[in-house]
C-alpha positions as a LaTeX table, in Angstrom:
\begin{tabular}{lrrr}
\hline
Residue & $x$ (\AA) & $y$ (\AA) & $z$ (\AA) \\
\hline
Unk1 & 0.00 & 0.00 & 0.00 \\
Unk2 & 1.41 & 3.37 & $-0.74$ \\
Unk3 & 2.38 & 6.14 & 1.73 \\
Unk4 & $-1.30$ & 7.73 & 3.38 \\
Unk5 & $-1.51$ & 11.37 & 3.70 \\
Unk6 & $-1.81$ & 11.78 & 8.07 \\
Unk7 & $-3.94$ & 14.79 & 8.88 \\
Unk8 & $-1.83$ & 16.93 & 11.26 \\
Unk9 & $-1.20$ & 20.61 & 10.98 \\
Unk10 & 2.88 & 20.70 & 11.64 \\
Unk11 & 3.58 & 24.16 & 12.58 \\
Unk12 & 6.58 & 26.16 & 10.46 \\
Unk13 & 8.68 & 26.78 & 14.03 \\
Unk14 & 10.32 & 24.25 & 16.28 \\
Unk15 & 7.55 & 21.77 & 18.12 \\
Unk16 & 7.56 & 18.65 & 20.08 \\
Unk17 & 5.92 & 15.76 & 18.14 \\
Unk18 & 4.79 & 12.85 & 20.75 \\
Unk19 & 2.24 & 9.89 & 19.78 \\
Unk20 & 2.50 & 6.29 & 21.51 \\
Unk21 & 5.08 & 3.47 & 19.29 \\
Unk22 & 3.94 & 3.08 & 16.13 \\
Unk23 & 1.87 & 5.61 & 15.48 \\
Unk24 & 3.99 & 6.67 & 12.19 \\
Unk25 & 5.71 & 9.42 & 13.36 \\
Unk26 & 9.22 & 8.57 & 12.01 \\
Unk27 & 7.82 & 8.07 & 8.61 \\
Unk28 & 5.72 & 11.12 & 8.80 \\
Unk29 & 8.29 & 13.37 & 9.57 \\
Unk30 & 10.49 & 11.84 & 6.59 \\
Unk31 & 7.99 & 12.98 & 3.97 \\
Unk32 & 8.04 & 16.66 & 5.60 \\
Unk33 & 10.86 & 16.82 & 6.05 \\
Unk34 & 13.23 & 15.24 & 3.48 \\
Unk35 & 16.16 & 17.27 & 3.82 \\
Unk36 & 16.78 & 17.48 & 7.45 \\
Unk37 & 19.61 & 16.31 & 9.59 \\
Unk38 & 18.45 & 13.33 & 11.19 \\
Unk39 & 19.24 & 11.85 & 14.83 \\
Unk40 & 17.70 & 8.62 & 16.23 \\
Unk41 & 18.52 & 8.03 & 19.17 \\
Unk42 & 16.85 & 4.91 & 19.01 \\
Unk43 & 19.84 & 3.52 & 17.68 \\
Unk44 & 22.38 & 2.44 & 20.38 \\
Unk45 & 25.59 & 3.87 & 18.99 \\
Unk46 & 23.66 & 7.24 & 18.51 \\
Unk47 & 22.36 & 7.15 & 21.82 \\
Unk48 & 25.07 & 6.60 & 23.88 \\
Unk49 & 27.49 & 8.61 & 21.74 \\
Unk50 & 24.93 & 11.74 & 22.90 \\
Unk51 & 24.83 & 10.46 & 26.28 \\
Unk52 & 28.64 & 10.67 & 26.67 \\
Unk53 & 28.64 & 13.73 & 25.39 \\
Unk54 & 26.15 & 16.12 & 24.95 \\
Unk55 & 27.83 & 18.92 & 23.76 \\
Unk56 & 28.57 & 17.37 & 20.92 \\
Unk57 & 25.40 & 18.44 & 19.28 \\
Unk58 & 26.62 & 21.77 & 19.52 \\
Unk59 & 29.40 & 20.82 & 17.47 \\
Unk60 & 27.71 & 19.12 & 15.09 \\
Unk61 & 25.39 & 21.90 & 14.25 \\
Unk62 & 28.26 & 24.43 & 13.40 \\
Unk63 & 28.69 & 22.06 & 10.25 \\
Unk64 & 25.23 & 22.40 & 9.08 \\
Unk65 & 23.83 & 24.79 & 6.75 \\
Unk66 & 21.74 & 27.50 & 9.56 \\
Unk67 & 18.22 & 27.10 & 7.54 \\
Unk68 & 18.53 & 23.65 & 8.01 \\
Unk69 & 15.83 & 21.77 & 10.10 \\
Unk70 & 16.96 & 18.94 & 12.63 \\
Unk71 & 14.64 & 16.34 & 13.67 \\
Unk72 & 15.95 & 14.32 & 17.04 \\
Unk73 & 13.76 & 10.74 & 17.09 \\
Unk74 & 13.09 & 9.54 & 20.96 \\
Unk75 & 13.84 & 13.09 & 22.47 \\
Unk76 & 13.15 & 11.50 & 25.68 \\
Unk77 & 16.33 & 8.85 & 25.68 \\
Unk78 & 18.82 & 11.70 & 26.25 \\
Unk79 & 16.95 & 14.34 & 28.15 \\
Unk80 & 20.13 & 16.33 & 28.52 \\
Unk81 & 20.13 & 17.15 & 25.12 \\
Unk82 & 17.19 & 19.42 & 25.50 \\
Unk83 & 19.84 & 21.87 & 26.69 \\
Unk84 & 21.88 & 22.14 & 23.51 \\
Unk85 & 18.96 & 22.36 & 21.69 \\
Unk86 & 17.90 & 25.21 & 23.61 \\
Unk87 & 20.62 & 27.09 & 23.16 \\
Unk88 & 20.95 & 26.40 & 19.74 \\
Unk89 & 17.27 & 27.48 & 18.92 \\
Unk90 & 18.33 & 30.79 & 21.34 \\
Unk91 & 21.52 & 31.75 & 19.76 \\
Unk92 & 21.18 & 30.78 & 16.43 \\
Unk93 & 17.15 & 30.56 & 15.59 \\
Unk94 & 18.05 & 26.93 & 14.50 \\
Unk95 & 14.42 & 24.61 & 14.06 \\
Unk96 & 14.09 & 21.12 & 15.37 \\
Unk97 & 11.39 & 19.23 & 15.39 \\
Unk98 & 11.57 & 16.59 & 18.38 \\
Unk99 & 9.89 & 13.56 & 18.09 \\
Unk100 & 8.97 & 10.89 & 21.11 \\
Unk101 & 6.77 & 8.48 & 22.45 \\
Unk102 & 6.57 & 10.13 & 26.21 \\
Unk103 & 7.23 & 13.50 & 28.00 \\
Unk104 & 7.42 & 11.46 & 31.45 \\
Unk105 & 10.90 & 10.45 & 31.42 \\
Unk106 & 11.74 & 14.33 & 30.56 \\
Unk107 & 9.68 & 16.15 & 33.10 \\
Unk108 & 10.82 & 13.23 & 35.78 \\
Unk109 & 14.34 & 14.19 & 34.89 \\
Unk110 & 13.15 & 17.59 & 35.39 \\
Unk111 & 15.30 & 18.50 & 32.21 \\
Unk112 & 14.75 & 21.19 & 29.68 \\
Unk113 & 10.88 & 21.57 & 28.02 \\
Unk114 & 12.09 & 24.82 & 26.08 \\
Unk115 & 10.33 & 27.35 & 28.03 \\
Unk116 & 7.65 & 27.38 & 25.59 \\
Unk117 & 10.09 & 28.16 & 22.89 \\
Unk118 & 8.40 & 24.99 & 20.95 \\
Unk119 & 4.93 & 23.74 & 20.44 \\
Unk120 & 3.33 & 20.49 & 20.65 \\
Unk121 & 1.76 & 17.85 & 18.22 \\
Unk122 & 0.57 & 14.85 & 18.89 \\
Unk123 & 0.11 & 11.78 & 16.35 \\
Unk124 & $-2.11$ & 8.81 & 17.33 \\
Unk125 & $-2.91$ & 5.77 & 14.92 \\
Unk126 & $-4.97$ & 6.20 & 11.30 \\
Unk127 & $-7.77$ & 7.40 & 10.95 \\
Unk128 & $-11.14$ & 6.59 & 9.09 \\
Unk129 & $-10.88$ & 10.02 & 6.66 \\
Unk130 & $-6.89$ & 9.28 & 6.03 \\
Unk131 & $-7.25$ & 5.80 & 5.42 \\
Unk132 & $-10.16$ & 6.89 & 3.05 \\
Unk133 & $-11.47$ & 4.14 & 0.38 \\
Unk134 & $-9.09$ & 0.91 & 2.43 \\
Unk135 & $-10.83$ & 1.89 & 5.60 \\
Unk136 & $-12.58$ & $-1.20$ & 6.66 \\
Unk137 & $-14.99$ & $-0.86$ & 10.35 \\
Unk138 & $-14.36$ & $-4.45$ & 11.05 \\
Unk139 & $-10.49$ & $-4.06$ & 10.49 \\
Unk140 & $-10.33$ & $-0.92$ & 12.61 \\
Unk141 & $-12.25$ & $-3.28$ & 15.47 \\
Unk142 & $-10.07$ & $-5.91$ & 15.03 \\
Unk143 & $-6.88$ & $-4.82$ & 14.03 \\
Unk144 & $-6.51$ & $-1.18$ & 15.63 \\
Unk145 & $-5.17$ & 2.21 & 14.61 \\
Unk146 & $-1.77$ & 1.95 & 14.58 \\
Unk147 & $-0.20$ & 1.65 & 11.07 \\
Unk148 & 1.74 & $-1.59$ & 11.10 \\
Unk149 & $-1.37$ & $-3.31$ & 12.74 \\
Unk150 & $-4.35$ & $-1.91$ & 10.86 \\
Unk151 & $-2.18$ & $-2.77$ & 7.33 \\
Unk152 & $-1.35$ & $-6.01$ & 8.30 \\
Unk153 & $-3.41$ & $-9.41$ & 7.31 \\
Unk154 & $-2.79$ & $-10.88$ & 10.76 \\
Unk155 & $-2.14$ & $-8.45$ & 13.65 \\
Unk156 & $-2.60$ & $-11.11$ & 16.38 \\
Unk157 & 1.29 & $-11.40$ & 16.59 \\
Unk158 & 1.80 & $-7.65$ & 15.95 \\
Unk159 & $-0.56$ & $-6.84$ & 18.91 \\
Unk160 & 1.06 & $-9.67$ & 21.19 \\
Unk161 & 4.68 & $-7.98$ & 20.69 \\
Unk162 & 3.65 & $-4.40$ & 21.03 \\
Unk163 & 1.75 & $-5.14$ & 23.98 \\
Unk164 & 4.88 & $-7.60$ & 25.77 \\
Unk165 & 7.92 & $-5.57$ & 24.28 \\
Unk166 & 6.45 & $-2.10$ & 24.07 \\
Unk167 & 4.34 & $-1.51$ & 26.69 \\
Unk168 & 5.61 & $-4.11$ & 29.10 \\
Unk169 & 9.54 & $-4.32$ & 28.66 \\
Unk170 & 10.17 & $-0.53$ & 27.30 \\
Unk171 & 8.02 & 0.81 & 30.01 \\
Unk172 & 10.20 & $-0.78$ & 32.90 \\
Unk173 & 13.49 & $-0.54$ & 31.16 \\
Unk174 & 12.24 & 3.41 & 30.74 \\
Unk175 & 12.30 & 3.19 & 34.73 \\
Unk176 & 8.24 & 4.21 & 34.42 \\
Unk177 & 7.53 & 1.24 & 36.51 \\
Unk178 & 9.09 & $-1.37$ & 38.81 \\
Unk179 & 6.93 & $-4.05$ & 39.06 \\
Unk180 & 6.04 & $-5.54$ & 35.92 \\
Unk181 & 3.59 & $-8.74$ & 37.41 \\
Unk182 & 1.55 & $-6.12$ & 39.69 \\
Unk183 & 1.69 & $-3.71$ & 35.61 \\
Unk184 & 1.16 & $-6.89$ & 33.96 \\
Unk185 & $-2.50$ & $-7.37$ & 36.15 \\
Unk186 & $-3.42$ & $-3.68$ & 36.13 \\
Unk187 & $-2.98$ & $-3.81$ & 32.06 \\
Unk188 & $-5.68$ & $-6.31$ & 32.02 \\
Unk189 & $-8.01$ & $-5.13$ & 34.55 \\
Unk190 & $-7.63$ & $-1.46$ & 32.85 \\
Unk191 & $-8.57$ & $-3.81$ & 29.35 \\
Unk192 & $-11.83$ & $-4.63$ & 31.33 \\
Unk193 & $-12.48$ & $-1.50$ & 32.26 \\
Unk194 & $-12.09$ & 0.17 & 28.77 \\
Unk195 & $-14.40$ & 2.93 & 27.69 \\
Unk196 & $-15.94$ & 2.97 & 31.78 \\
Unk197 & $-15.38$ & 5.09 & 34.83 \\
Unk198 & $-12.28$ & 4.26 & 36.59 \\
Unk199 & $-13.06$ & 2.86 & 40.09 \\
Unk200 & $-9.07$ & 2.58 & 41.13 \\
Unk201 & $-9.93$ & 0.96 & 44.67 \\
Unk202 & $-11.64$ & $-1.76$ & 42.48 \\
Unk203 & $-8.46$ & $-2.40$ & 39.89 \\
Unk204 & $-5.65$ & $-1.69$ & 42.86 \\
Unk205 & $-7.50$ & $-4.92$ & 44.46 \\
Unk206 & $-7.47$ & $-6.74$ & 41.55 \\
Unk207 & $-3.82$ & $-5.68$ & 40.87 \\
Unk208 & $-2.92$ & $-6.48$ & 44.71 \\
Unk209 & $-1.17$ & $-2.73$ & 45.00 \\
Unk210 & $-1.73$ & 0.25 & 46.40 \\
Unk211 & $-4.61$ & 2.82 & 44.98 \\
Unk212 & $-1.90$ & 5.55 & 44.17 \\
Unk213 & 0.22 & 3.04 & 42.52 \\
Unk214 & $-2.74$ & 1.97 & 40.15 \\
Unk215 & $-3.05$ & 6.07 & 39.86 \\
Unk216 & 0.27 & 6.35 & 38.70 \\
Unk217 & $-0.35$ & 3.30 & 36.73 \\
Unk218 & $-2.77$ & 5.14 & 34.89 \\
Unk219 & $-0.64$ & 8.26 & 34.42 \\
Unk220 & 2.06 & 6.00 & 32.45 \\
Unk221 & $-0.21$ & 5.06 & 29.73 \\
Unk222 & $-1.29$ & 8.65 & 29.34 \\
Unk223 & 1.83 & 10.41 & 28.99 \\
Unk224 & 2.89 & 7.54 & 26.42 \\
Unk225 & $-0.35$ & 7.81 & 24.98 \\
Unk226 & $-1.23$ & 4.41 & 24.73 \\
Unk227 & $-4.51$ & 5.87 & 26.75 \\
Unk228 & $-6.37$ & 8.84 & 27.29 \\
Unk229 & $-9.38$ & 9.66 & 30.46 \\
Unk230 & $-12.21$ & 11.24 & 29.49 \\
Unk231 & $-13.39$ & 13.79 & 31.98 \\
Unk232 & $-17.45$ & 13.79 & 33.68 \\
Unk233 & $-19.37$ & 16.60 & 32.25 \\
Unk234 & $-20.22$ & 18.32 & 35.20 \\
Unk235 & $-20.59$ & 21.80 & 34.38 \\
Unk236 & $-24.09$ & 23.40 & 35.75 \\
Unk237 & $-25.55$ & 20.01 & 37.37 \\
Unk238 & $-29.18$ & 20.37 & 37.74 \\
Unk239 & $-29.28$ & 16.64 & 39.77 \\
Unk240 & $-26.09$ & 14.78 & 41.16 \\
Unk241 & $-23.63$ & 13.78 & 38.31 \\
Unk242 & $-20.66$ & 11.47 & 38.48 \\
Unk243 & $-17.03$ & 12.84 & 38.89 \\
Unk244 & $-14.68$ & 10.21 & 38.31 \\
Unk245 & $-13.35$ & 9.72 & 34.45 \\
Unk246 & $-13.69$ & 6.91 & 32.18 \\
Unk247 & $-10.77$ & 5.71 & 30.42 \\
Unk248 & $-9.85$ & 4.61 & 27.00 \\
Unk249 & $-7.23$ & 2.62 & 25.00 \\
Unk250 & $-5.90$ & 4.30 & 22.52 \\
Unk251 & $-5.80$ & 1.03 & 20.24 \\
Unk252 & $-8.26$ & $-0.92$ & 21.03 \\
Unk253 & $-6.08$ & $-3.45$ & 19.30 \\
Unk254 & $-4.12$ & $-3.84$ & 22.85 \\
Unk255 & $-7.32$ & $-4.17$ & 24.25 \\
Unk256 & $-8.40$ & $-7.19$ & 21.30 \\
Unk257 & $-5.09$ & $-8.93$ & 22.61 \\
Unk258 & $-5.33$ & $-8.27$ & 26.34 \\
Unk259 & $-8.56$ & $-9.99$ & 27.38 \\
Unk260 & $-7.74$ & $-12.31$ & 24.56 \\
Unk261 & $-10.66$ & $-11.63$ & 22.32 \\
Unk262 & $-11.63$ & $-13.58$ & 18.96 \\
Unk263 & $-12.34$ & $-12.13$ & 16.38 \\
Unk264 & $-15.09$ & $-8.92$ & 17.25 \\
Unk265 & $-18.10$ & $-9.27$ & 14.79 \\
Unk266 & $-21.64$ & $-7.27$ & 14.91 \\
Unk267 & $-24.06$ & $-7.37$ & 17.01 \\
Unk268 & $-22.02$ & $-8.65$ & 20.07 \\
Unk269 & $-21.72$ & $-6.91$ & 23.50 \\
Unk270 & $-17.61$ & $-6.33$ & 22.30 \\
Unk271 & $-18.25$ & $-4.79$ & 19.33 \\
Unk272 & $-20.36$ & $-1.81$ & 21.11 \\
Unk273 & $-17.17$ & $-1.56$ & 23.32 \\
Unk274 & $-14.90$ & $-1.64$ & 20.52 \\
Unk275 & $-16.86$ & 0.44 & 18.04 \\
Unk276 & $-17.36$ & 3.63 & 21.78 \\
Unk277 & $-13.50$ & 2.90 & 21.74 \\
Unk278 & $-12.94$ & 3.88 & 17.82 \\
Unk279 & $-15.54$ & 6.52 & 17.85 \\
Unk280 & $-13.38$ & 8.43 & 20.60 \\
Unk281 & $-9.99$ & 7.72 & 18.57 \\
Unk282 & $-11.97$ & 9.42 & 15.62 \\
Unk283 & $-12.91$ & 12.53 & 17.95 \\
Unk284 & $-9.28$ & 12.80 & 19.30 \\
Unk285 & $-7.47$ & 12.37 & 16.05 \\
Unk286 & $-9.70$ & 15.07 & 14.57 \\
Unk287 & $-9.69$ & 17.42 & 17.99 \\
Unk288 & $-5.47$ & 16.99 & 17.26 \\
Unk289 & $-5.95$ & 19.01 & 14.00 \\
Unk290 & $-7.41$ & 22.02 & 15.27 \\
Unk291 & $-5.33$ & 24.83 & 16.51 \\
Unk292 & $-7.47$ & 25.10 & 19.34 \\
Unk293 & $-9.09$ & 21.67 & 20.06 \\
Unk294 & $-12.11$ & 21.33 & 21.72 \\
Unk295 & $-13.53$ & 19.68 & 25.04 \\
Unk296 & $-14.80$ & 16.39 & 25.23 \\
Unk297 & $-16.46$ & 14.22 & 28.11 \\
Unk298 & $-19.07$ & 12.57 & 29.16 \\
Unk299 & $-22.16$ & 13.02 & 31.44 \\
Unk300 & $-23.37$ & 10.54 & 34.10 \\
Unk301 & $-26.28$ & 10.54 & 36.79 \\
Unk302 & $-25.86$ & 8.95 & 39.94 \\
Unk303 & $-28.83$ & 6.95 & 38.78 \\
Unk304 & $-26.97$ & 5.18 & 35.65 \\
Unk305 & $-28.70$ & 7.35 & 32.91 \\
Unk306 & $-25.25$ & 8.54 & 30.32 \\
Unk307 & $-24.51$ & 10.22 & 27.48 \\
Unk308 & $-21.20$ & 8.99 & 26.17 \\
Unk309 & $-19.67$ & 11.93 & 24.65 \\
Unk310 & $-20.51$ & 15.87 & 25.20 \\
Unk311 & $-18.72$ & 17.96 & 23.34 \\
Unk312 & $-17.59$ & 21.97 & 24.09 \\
Unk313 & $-19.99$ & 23.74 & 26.60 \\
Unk314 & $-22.50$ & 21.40 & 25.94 \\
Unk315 & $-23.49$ & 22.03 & 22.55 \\
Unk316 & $-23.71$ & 18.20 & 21.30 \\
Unk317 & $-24.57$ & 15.39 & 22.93 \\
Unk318 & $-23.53$ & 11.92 & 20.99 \\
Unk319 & $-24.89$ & 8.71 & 21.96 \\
Unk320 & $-22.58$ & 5.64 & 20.57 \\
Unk321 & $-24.79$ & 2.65 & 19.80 \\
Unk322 & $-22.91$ & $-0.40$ & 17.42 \\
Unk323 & $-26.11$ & $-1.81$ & 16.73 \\
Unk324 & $-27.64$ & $-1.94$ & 12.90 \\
Unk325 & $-31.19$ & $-0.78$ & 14.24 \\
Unk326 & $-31.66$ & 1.64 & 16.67 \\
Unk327 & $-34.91$ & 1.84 & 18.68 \\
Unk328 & $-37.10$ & 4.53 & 20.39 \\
Unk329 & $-35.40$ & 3.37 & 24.24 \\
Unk330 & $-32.32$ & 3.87 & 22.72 \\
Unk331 & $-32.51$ & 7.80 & 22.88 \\
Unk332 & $-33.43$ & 8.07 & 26.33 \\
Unk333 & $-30.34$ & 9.01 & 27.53 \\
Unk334 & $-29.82$ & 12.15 & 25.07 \\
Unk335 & $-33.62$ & 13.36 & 25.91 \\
Unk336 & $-32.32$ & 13.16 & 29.80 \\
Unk337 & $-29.45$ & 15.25 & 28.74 \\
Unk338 & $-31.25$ & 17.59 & 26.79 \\
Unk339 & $-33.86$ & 18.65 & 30.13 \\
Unk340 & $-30.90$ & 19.19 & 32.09 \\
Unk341 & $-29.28$ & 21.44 & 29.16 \\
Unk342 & $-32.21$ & 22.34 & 26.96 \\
Unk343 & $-29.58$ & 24.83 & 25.19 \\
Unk344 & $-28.01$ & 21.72 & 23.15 \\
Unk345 & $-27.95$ & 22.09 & 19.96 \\
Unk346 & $-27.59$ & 19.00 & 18.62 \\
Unk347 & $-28.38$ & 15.23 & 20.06 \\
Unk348 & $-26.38$ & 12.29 & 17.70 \\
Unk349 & $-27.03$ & 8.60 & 17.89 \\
Unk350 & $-23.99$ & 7.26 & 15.95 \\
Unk351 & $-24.90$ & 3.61 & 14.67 \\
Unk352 & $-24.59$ & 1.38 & 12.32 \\
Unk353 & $-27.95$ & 1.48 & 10.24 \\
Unk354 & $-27.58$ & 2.40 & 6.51 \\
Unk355 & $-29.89$ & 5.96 & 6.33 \\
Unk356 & $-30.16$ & 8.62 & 8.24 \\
Unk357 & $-32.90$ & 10.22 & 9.60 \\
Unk358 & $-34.28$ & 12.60 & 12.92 \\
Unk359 & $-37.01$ & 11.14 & 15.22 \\
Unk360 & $-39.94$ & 12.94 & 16.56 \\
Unk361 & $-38.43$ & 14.08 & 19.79 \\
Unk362 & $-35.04$ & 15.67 & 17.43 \\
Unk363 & $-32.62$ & 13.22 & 17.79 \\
Unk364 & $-30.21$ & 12.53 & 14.71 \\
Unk365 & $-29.79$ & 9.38 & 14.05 \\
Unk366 & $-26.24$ & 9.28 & 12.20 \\
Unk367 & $-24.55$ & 6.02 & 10.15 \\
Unk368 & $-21.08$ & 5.70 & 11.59 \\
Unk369 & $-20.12$ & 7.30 & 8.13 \\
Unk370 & $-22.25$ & 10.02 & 8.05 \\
Unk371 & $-21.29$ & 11.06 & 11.51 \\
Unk372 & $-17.33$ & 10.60 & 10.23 \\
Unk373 & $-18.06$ & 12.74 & 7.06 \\
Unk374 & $-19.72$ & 15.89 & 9.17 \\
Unk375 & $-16.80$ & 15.69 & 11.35 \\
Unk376 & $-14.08$ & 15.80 & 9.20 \\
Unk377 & $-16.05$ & 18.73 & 7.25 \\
Unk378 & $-15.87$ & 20.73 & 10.74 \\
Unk379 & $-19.67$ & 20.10 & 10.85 \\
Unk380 & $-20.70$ & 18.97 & 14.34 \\
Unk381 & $-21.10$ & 21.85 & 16.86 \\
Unk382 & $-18.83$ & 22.03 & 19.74 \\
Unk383 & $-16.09$ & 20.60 & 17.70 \\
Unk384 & $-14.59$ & 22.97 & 15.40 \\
\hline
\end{tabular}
């Protein structure tokens, strides 16, 4: 297959571009940027040659043409570097682009984050609108996000070494954790609990550790961005609301291979699960394209009744059903919302039935495609 387009807006100046392993970063930043002077630090010799010495950046730059870019892959191996590169972007107005999988190991280190001299991107796995006409619902399910995975015809054993090498071996060697059987049970409890409200007592007992370790836990597989939480709408409550956030894989490929799932098919309780986990990936990825991204969460009563994703102020409510026919019950939850916040503008069902069309009491009903066109057009309120 040849090279996909990614939908990311890099800026001209110097910027920080993190997304979890995988996530095509390297190759991206190739096809921008043919002509710059190229570090990996993912190499060993290249690594520890920096590590030795970090000043030898500085010297290295003196040989380079000044309008010449320089793109440093895994940032975070050799934090000290940051320093050069700040003074080289102070003194000399050099560019960089630095690339990475976490910030953690950096701000732990407490090393050099520019002083706001650089922005920040973030690149997370394909979407539906870059993948365009080889997009395939059942392969996203199945197969996840991330590039290698999603292309390849079998991504059991793709999955199974991300998942033990990447997330398991380079997140202890990284120092992130120490105990890998006590990470090893929280990865699969956190699988359970994908796309729900976090109860941490809950997984710590599960895990057999502490609550704050499960916290921190948590915290490593957002700053990689293997995961994201998604915060409780709570703005305004007109009755009691929950508080705690859900979280979400960011391939729910690792998820596929965690609990050990066959293959996901429709109209089974996994693929709702699955299909609420790709819907958010398709909100993220197209929040991470805006210059000023909106707010997402969700909104919960203490009685059960939830809407799974409200976006900005309130201005849409989007109900995520994986079900080919959608039934009157179904919008219960979004006319809740709506007497709570009768200012919505805008109550989606996303689904898989083949039409659209609006029910008597307003709400949208949306194919999963239809929903994925008007948001890539910068068509749903709240998020654009």
């Amino acid at each position: 297959m040849s090279y996909l387009s990614r939908r990311i807006l890099l800026p001209e100046q110097s910027f920080f571009l993190w997304g979890p392993r995988q996530s095509g970063k390297t190759t991206l930043l190739k096809r921008r940027y043919p002509d710059a002077f190229r570090i990996d630090l993912l190499r060993t010799d290249e690594r520890m040659r920096y590590e030795r010495e970090p000043h030898r950046l500085r010297e290295v730059l003196r040989a380079l043409p000044p309008e010449q870019r320089v793109v440093i892959d895994e940032i975070q191996k050799v934090p000290a570097l940051l320093d050069e590169v700040h003074y080289a972007m102070q003194e000399t107005g050099r560019l960089f682009t630095l690339c990475g999988s976490s910030a953690r190991k950096i701000r732990r280190a407490h090393a050099n984050l520019l002083g706001g001299r650089a922005l920040k991107r973030e690149l997370l796995g394909f979407s539906a609108v870059e993948l365009g006409e080889t997009f395939g619902l059942e392969r996203m399910l199945n197969h996840g996000p991330l590039p290698p995975h999603y292309l390849a015809g079998d991504a059991g054993e793709l999955q199974a070494a991300y998942v033990d090498q990447y997330l398991k071996e380079e997140i202890l060697d990284e120092g992130l954790v120490r105990d890998l059987p006590a990470f090893d049970q929280f990865l699969r409890a956190a699988a359970i609990g994908d796309t729900e409200v976090v109860n941490f007592s809950n997984i710590a007992r599960e895990s057999g550790v502490a609550s704050s370790t499960i916290k921190g836990y948590y915290e490593v597989l957002e700053d990689t961005l293997v995961g994201a939480f998604l915060p409780a709408f709570t703005r305004r409550p007109k009755r009691r609301v929950q508080h705690a956030p859900k979280f979400f894989f960011r391939d729910v490929g690792v998820v596929n291979h965690l609990l050990r799932r066959q293959r996901i098919l429709p109209g089974s309780e996994v693929f709702g699960k699955a299909f609420e986990n790709w819907i958010f990936h398709e909100l993220s990825s197209y929040g991470r394209t805006l210059r000023n991204p909106f707010e997402m969460a969700y909104w919960r009563l203490s009685s059960g009744i939830e809407v799974d994703f409200v976006l900005g102020d309130g201005e849409v409510a989007i109900e995520v059903k994986g079900k080919a026919r959608v039934r009157s019950h179904d919008t219960r939850h979004l006319l809740q919302f709506r007497k709570d916040y009768p200012a919505v503008r805008e109550l989606l069902l996303v689904c898989c039935e083949s039409e659209a069309r609006v029910t008597d009491e307003g709400v949208r009903i949306l194919p999963w495609h239809e929903f994925i066109d008007r948001l890539w057009s910068g068509d749903i309120p709240g998020a654009r």
